[in-house]
N, C-alpha and C positions, 0 to 999 in steps of 0.2 A: 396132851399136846405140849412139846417142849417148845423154852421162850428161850431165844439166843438174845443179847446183847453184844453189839458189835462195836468194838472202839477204835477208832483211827488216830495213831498216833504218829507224830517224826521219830527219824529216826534215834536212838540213843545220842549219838553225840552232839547231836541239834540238838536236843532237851537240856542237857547238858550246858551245852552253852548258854543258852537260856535262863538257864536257875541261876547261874554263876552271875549272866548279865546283870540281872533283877539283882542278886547281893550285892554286888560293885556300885550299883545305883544308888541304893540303899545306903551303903556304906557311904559312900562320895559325898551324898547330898545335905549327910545326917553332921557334916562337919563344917561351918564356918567356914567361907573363904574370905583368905586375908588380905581385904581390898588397901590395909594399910603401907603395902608393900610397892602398891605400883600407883598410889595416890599422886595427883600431879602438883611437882616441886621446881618452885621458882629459884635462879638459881641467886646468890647474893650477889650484893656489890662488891666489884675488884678491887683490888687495891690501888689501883692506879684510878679508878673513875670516882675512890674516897680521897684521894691526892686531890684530881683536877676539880673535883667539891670545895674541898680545904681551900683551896688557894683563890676558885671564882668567889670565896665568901668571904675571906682573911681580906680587910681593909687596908688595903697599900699594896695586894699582890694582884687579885682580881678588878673588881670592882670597885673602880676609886682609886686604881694604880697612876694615875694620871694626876691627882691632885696637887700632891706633892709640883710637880712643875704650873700647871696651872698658879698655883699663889705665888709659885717665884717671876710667873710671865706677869702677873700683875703688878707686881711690884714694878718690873719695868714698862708702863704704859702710865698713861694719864701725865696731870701738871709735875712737875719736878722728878720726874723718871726719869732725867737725866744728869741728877745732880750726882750719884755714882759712877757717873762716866767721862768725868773730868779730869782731864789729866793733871797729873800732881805736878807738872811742871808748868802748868798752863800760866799761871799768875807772875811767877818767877819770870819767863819770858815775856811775858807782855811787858814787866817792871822792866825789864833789860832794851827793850825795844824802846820803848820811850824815856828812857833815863838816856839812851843812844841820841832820840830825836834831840830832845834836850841841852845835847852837848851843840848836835849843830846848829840847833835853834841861837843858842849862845854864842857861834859863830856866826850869825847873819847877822846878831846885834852889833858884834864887836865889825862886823864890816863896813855897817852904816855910819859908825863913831869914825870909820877910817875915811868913808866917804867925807863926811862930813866935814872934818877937821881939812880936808885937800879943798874942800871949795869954800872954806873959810865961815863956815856955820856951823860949826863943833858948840855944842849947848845951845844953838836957837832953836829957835820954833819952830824949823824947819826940820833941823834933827828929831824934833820930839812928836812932831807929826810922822814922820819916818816911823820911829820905832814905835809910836803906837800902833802904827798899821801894822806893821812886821807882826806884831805880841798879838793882835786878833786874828791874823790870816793864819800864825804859828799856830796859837793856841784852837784856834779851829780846826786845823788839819791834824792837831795833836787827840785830839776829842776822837775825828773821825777816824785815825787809826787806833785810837784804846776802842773805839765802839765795832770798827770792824775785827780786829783778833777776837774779842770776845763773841761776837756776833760767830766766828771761825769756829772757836772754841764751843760755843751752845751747839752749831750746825754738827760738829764732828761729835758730841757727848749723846746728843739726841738721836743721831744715826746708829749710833754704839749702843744706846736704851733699844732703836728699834731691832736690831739686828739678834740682839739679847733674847729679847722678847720674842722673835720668829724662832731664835733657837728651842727655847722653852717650850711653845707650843710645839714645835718638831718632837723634840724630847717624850712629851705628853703622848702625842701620838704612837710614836715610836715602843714608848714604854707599854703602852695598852696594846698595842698588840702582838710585842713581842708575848704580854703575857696573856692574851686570848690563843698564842698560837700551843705556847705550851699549855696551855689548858685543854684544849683542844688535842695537843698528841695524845695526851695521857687521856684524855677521854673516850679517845679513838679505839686505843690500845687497851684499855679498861673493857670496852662495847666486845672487842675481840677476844680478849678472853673469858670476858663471862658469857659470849656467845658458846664458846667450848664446854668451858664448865657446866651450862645447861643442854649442849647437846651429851655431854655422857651421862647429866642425871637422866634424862629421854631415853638416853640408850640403858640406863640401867632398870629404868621403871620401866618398861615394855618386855627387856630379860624376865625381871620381876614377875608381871604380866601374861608371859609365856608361862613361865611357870607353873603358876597359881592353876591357868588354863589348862596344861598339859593333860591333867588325867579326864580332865570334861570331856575335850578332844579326842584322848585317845578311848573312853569308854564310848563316844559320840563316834567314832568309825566302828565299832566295834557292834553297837547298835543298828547302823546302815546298815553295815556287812551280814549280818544277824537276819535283820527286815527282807535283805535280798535272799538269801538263803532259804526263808520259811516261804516264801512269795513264791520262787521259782520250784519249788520239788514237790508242793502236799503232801498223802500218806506215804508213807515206806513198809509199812507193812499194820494188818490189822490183827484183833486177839478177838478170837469167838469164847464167850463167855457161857454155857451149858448148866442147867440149874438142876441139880442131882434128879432124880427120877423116883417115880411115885413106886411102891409095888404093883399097883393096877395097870401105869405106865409100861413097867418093866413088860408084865404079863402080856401088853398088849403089842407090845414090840415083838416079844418072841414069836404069839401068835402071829404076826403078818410074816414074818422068816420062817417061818411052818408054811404057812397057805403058800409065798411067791414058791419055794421047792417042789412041793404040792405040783404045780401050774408047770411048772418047768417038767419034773419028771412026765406026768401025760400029753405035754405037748411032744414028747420025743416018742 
């Protein structure tokens, strides 16, 4: 009795593909991928965001740009902060104004002497009562005008100390943040370009990325494509396999091809 053996196979270039796929797999898999290529890279500091560094830490440009005026506002506050603010002719005039009084003082003396001499008391009692009072009410109103100039003079040195002093702190102000602002640009401007510079390391590490990927992908379509292929079509054709034949075999075949002729010829 003969034993067939029957194999179903795809077609040749399906097999083909197949083998091929399985090498490229193989192949692919058997090599390190170079994750150093698309590893994620922060991007540095600009030059401008090391500038607006430099400067918020540099002592008199950032932090602490203000001091400088601060210790000159001090100086103009508190007791005697206004002793630099005296006019240098302050003293000179006051001298001049009461050397002035002075002169007409000396004329009020010499009028009493004139009085005096017309109503015939020139050197009595009565003159010298006169001009005592004259020389206290003089000399009082002389006091009260050196005490008011001077008095003028503090009022106008002390408003000069205060006004000093507000400048100062304006200054301080001013100064801090003119240099918070340019700190601030350049920091701004700094943020902006190292935002750049890390979008195209991004952009080049995902290039990278693609890359590396490509042949995964394109063997990983190639694989689908493959899967759908063998899914949709089964056999394409089969191979009957015949296992040579015995002599007995042989004899016994012949015999049946004698007997069916045999049967054919007397059925006619």
């Amino acid at each position: 009795m003969a034993t067939e053996t029957s194999i179903t196979r795809q077609a040749p270039y399906i097999e083909a593909l197949g083998e091929q796929y399985g090498k490229d797999l193989t192949a692919l898999t058997a090599t390190k991928m170079p994750t150093a290529g698309y590893a994620p890279t922060v991007a540095g500091q600009d030059p401008a965001q090391a500038a607006a560094y430099q400067r918020a830490t540099t002592a008199g440009q950032g932090i602490g740009a203000y001091e400088p005026y601060m210790t000159q506002a001090g100086a103009y506050s508190g007791p005697g902060a206004q002793a630099a603010f005296y006019s240098p002719y302050q003293q000179d005039v006051i001298q001049k104004t009461l050397d002035q009084y002075d002169i007409q003082a000396q004329k009020g003396l010499t009028g009493i002497g004139s009085l005096a001499a017309k109503s015939g008391n020139l050197g009595g009692g009565r003159e010298g009562v006169m001009r005592s009072e004259f020389m206290t009410d003089s000399n009082a109103k002389r006091a009260l005008l050196d005490y008011q100039m001077r008095q003028q003079g503090f009022g106008q040195a002390q408003q000069a100390a205060g006004q000093a002093f507000g400048q100062q702190m304006q200054m301080a102000g001013a100064e801090q943040g003119f240099q918070g602002q340019d700190i601030a640009r350049l920091g701004s401007a700094g943020a902006i370009q190292q935002a750049q510079t890390q979008a195209t390391l991004d952009a080049q590490r995902e290039a990278n990325r693609m890359a590396a990927y490509e042949p995964y992908e394109r063997l990983g379509y190639m694989g689908a494509g493959l899967g759908n292929v063998l899914g949709g079509m089964g056999g394409q054709y089969q191979t009957t396999v015949t296992p040579n034949q015995s002599a007995l075999q042989q004899a016994m075949g012949i015999l049946g091809t004698g007997i069916g002729a045999y049967k054919t010829f007397m059925d006619k």
